[in-house]
C-alpha positions in Angstrom: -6.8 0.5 -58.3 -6.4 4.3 -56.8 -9.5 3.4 -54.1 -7.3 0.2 -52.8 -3.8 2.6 -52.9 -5.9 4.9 -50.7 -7.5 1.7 -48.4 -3.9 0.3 -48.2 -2.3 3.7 -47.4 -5.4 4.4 -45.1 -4.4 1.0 -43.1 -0.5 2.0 -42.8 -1.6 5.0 -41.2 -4.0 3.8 -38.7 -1.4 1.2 -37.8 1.7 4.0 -37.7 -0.9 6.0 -35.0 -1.9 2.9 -33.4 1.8 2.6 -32.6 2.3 5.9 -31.3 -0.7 5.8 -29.1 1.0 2.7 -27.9 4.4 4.3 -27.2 2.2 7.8 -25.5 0.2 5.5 -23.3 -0.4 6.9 -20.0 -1.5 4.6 -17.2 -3.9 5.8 -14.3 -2.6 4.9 -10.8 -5.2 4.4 -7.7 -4.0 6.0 -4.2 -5.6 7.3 -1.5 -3.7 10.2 -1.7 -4.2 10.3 2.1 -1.7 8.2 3.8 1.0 9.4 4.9 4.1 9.5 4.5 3.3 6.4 2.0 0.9 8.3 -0.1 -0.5 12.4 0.3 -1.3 15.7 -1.2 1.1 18.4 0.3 0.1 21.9 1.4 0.5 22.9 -2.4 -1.8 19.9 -3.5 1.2 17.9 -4.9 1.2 14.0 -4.2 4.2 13.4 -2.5 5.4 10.0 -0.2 7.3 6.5 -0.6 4.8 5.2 -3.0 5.1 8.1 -4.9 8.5 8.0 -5.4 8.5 4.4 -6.3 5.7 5.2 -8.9 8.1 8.1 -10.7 10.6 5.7 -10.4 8.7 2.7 -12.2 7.1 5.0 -14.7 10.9 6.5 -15.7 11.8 3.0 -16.4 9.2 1.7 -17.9 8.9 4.6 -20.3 4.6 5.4 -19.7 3.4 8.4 -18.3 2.0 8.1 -15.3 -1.8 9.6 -14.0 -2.7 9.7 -10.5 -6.3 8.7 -9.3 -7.4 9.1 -5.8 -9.6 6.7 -3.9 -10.8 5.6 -0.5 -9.3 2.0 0.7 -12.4 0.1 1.0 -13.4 0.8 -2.6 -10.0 0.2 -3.9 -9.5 -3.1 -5.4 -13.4 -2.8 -7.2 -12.3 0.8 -8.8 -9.5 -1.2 -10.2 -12.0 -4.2 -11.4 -14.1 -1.3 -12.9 -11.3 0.1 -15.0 -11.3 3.3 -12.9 -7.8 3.3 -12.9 -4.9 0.8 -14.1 -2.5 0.0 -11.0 -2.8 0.4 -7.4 0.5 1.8 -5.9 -1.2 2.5 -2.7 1.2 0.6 0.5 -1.3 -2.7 -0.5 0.1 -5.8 1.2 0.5 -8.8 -1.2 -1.9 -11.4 -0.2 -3.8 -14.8 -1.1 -7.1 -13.6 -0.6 -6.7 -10.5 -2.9 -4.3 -12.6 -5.4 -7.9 -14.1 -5.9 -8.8 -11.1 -7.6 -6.1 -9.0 -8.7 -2.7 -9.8 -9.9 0.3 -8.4 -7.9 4.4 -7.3 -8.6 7.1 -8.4 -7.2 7.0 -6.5 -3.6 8.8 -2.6 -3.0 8.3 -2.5 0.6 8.0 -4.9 3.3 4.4 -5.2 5.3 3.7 -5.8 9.0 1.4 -4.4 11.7 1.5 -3.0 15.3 -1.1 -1.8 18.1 -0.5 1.6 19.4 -1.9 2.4 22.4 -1.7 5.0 25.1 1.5 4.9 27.6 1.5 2.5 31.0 -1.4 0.5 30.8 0.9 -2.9 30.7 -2.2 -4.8 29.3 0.1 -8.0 28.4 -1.6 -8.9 25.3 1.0 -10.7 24.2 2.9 -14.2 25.6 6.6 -14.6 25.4 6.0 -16.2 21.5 4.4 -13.0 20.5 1.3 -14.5 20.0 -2.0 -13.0 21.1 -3.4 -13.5 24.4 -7.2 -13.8 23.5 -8.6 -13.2 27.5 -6.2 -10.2 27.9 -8.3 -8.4 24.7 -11.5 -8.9 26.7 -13.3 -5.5 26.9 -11.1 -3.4 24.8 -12.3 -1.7 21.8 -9.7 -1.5 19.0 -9.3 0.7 15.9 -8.8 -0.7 12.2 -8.7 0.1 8.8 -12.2 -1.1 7.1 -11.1 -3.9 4.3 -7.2 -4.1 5.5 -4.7 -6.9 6.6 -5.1 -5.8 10.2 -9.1 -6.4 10.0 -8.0 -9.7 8.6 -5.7 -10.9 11.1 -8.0 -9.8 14.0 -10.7 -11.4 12.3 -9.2 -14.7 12.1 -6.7 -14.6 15.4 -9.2 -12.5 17.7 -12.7 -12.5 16.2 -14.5 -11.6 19.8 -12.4 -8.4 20.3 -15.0 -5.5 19.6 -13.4 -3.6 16.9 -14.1 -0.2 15.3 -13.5 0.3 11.7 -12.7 3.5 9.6 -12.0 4.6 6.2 -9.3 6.1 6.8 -6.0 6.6 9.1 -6.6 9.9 10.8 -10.3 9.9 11.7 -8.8 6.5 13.9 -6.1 8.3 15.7 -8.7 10.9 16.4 -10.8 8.6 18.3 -7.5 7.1 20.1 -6.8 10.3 21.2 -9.9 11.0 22.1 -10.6 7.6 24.0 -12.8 6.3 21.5 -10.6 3.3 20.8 -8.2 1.5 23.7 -5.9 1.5 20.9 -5.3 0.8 17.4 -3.3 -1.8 14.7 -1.5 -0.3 11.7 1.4 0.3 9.9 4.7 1.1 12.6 6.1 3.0 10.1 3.3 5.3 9.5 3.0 5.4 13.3 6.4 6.1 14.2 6.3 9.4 12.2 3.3 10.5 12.3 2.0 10.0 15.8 4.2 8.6 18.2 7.0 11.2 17.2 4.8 13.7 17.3 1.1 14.5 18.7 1.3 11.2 20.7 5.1 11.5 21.7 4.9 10.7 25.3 1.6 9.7 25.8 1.2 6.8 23.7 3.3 3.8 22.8 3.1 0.6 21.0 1.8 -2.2 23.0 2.5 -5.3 20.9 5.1 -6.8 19.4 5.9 -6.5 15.5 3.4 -9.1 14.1 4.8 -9.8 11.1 2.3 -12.9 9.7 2.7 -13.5 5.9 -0.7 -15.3 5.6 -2.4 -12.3 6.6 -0.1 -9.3 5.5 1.3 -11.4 2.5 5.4 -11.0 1.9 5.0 -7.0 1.0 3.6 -4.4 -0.3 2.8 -5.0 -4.3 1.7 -2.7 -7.2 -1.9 -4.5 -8.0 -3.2 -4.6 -11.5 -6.0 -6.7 -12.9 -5.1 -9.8 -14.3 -4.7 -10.9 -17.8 -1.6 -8.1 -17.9 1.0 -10.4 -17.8 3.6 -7.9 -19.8 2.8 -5.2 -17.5 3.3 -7.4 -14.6 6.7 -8.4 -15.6 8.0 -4.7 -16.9 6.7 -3.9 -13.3 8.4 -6.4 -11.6 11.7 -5.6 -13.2 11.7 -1.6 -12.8 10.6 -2.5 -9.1 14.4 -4.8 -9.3 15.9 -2.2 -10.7 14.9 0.3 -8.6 16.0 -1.6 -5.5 19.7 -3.2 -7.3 20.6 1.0 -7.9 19.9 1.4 -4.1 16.7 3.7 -5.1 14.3 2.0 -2.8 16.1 2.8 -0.2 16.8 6.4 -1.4 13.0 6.7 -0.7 12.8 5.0 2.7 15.6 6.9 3.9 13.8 10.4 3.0 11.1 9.3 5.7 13.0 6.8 8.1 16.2 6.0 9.5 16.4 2.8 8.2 15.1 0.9 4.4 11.7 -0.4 4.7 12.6 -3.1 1.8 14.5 -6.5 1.6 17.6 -6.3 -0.7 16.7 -10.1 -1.6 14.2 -8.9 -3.8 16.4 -7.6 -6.4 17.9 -11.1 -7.5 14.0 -12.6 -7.7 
């Protein structure tokens, strides 16, 4: 009779710390930790960006501690499918082919794509539609992110068009600016800021439309997390609502730009 008190009491207490370890949890969270203003290391080493934010911001919600991870783009959807880290809260665009597989939140940011090229060369890659004049892109060499949307959509919309790819955002504005590349597609955002106001002010523009194409760039930006965490998912989704009903998203957006990068539609989804 006293060995089963102690097996019984035994139990209780393995359940009593199985529910604290529960309530400690702390999730790991992939970014590059490169990408700015979206996700970086400051000078002092601290992570800092919009993703950031929103990641504080969904961790203070949901209640778990947060524990940042950071990895290159290319490898980031198979550290995630490894267990190398939880969630991905790293700018990636919601879309069918990666909804194949990982599972996605409601989106926190919207997602399109833009060339940037250098000032006055009046190429005319585009028609009055906005869609992509395939003989005008003959001979250029353009600059993309290995494994992104914008290798997708040139892929599929302009597979003949040489294109250089690269691992990460800066080593590609190095070869624009060094004439590497002809130009280059990414985020306008990111652009805006972090070129064309600044090293690139003057001497290069963008030289396409907006090209905002949900089958290839999806209808925003998600938090990714493997599938079969359904609960997650949905705590996720509804700290990411939250977030954007309280006007926080746009708190964060308006620390970088002068204007929300986010759709208020979102917070009634």
């Amino acid at each position: 009779m006293k060995n089963w008190k102690v097996s019984v009491l035994g139990l209780v207490a393995t359940a009593l710390l199985g529910m604290n370890v529960a309530v400690a949890e702390t999730l790991r969270v992939g970014m590059e930790c490169t990408y700015a203003p979206f996700n970086y290391k400051t000078s002092e080493g601290e992570l800092a960006g919009y993703d950031v934010d929103v990641a504080k911001g969904v961790s203070e919600i949901i209640g778990v501690d947060f524990e940042y991870v950071c990895q290159e783009w290319d490898g980031m959807i198979p550290a995630l499918l490894a267990n190398k880290f939880d969630l991905i809260i790293a700018s990636m665009s919601i879309t069918e082919k990666r909804m194949e597989q990982i599972d996605f939140s409601s989106p926190y940011r919207v997602s399109i794509g833009r060339l940037v090229g250098p000032v006055g060369k009046n190429w005319n890659l585009f028609d009055a539609d906005d869609h992509p004049i395939a003989g005008n892109f003959k001979g250029l060499r353009v600059g993309v992110e290995r494994a992104s949307t914008y290798f997708e959509w040139f892929k599929a919309n302009l597979p003949d068009v040489e294109l250089a790819l690269y691992d990460g955002n800066e080593p590609m504005y190095l070869d624009l600016k060094n004439g590497r590349v002809d130009m280059i597609m990414t985020n306008p955002m990111k652009a805006h800021l972090s070129f064309l106001s600044g090293d690139g002010k003057g001497k290069y523009e963008f030289v396409s439309p907006a090209i905002n194409e949900p089958k290839y760039f999806g209808p925003g930006v998600g938090v990714g997390l493997r599938k079969g965490n359904d609960e997650l998912r949905d705590k996720i989704s509804a700290a990411l609502r939250q977030l954007n009903r309280e006007g926080k998203l746009e708190e964060y957006a308006l620390k970088i730009f002068p204007f929300p990068i986010h759709d208020d539609a979102w917070a009634q989804e």
